[in-house]
N, C-alpha and C positions, 0 to 999 in steps of 0.2 A: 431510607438513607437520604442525606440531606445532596438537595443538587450542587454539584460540584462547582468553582470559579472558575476555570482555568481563564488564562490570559486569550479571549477569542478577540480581540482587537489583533492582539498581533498575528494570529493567527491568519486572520483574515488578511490582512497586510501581506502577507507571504505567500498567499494562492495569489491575490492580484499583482506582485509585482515581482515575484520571483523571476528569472530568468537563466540560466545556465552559464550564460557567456556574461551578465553582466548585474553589479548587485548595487550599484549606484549607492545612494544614502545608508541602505538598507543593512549594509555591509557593517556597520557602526553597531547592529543588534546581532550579529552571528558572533556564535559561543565559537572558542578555539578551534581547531583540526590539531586532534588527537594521532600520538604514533599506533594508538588502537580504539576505536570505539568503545566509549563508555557503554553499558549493559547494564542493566538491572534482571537480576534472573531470579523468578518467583517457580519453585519447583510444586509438584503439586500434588497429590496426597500418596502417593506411591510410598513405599518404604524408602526405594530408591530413585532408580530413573524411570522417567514411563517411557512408550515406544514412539510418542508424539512429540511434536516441540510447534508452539506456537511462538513464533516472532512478530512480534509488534512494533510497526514505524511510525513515528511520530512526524505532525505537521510540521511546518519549515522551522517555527519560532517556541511548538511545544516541547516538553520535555518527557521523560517516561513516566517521570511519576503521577502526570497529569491521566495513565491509562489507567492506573491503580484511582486513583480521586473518582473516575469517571463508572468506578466498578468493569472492567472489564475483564482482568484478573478472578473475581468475585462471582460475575456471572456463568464461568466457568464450572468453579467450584458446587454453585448452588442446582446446576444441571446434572453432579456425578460424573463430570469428565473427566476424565484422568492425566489431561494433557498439561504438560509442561509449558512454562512464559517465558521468554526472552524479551525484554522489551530494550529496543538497541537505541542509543542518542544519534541517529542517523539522521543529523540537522543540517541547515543551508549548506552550512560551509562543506561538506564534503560533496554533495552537491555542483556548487562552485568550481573545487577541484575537479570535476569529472570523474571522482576515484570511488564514488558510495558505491555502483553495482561490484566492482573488484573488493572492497574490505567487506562489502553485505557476503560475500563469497566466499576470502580466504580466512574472514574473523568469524564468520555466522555460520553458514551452510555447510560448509567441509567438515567443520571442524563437530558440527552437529552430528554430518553422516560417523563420522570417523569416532566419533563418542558411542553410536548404535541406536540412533533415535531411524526407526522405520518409516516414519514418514512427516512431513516439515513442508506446512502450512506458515504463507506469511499474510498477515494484517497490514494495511496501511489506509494512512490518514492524508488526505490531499497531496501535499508533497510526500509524503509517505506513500501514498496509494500511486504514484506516479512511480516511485522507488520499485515498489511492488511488481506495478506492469510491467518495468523494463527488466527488470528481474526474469519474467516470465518469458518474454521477447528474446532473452539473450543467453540464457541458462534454463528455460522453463524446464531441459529433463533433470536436473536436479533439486524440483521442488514438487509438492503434491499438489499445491492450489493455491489463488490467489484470493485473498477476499479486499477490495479495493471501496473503502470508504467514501467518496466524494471527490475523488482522484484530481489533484490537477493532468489537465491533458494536453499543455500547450502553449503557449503564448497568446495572446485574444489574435493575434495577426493571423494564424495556422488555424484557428476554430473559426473565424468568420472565413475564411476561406475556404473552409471543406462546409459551411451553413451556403456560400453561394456560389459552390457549385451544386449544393442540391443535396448534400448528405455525404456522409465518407465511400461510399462504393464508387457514386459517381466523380465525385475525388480524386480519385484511384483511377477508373475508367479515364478520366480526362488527364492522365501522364501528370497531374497536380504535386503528386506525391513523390517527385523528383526534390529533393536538398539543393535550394540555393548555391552557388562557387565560393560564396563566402561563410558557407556555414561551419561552424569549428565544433558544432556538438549534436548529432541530429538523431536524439536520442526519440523527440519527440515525434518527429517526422516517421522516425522507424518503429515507432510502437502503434499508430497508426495504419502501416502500410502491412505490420505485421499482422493485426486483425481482421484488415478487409483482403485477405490473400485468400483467395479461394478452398484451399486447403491447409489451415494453418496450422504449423506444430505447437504447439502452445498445453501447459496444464490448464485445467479447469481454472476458471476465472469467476470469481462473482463480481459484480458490481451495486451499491447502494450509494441512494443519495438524497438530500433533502429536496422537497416539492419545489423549497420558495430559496434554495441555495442558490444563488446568485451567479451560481455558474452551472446551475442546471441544462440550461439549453446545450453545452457540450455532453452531459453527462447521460439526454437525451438522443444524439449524436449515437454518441457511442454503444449506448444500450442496443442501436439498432446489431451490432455486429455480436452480439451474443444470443443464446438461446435465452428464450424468456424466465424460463425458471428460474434462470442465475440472477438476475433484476430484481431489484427491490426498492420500492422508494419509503419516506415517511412522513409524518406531518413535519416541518421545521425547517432551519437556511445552513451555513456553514458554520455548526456547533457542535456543540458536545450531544444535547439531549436528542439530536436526530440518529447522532453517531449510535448513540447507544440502544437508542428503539432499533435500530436497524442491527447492530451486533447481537443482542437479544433474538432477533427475528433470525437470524441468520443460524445462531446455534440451535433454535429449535428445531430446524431440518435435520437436524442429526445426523451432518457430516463427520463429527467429530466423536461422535454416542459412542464408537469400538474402540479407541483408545485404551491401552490397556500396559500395565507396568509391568516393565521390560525384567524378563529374567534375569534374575540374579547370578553373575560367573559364577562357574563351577572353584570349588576348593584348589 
């Protein structure tokens, strides 16, 4: 399959300058706020529905069909999983609003369990994988696992300050992890504090990321707060062909291998 284009300029734009509380110029490149999230929903070889649903979040400035280009829909397929794709336009702008975990919730996940999918697994891509984690921080029992691509995890202000105090525990330890008076969103703060809590409630999390990704050193940060086997890195920076070696890599584990299509209602 030929390597995909996607727009990784912008892409990359959106992990460095994203912020929650403020989009500056950047506000000129976010697609509308929708009265519902747009979806792209790729079903999977089932007659009907299977018992799994994978959702997939896209980076600040990608789109869904950019996970289809990138084969991730595909690699599914070519392993005999039977699970289901959701891939949602869950872009800056909802973000912005502070409203993506609430409609990831009352548009996506509810409405998933209430359909009768068993178990719902989400994917995210940088601002997606940050969608993801808080997802998991704030709702984790209504989801089976996260797999978190390259996550953005922050503002560089909040990752070089958990770098010098010496790591995220010690972060934590040092009352760091308190929310500024002025904070209006501290989602970031709280996915953090959610991780390094001694005993955290949280689903299974995975984490990947590129060697040379540019915002590795938080991504190294964070890796410290998970079991190792959930880590995984690959050759490449904040793109697609890292994304993908590590998607790849990720199914082969065979979390996803019992998937299996949901009985048919009775007559």
């Amino acid at each position: 399959m030929p390597t995909p284009r996607p727009r990784r300029r912008l892409l990359m734009l959106g992990a460095a300058a994203f912020s929650v509380t403020g989009l500056g110029a950047c506000a000129l490149l976010v697609p509308p706020v929708l009265p519902r999230m747009d979806t792209l929903r790729l079903p999977g070889p089932c007659p009907g529905r299977s018992d799994t649903l994978v959702v997939m979040l896209p980076g600040a400035y990608s789109r869904p069909p950019e996970f289809v280009e990138a084969g991730f829909p595909q690699a599914l397929r070519e392993r005999g999983i039977n699970a289901d794709v959701l891939i949602v336009d869950s872009h800056l702008g909802y973000f912005s609003d502070r409203s993506v975990l609430r409609r990831l919730r009352e548009e996506v996940v509810q409405p998933a369990r209430a359909q009768g999918y068993r178990r719902v697994w989400l994917v995210g891509i940088s601002l997606g994988g940050f969608g993801a984690l808080g997802y998991a921080v704030r709702h984790g029992n209504e989801i089976d696992g996260v797999l978190a691509l390259a996550p953005y995890l922050g503002p560089r202000r909040l990752t070089q300050e958990i770098e010098a105090a010496g790591g995220p525990r010690a972060w934590r330890a040092a009352g760091q992890d308190a929310s500024p008076p002025d904070a209006s969103d501290e989602l970031d703060r709280e996915l953090w504090r959610a991780f390094t809590d001694p005993a955290p409630k949280l689903p299974p999390v995975h984490l990947g990321y590129g060697v040379d990704d540019r915002f590795a050193g938080a991504h190294r940060r964070f890796a410290e707060l998970l079991p190792a086997e959930r880590v995984r890195t690959a050759p490449g920076g904040h793109d697609w062909p890292a994304w993908r070696a590590l998607w790849q890599a990720w199914l082969d584990q065979g979390l996803l291998a019992n998937s299996r299509c949901a009985a048919a209602p009775a007559a």
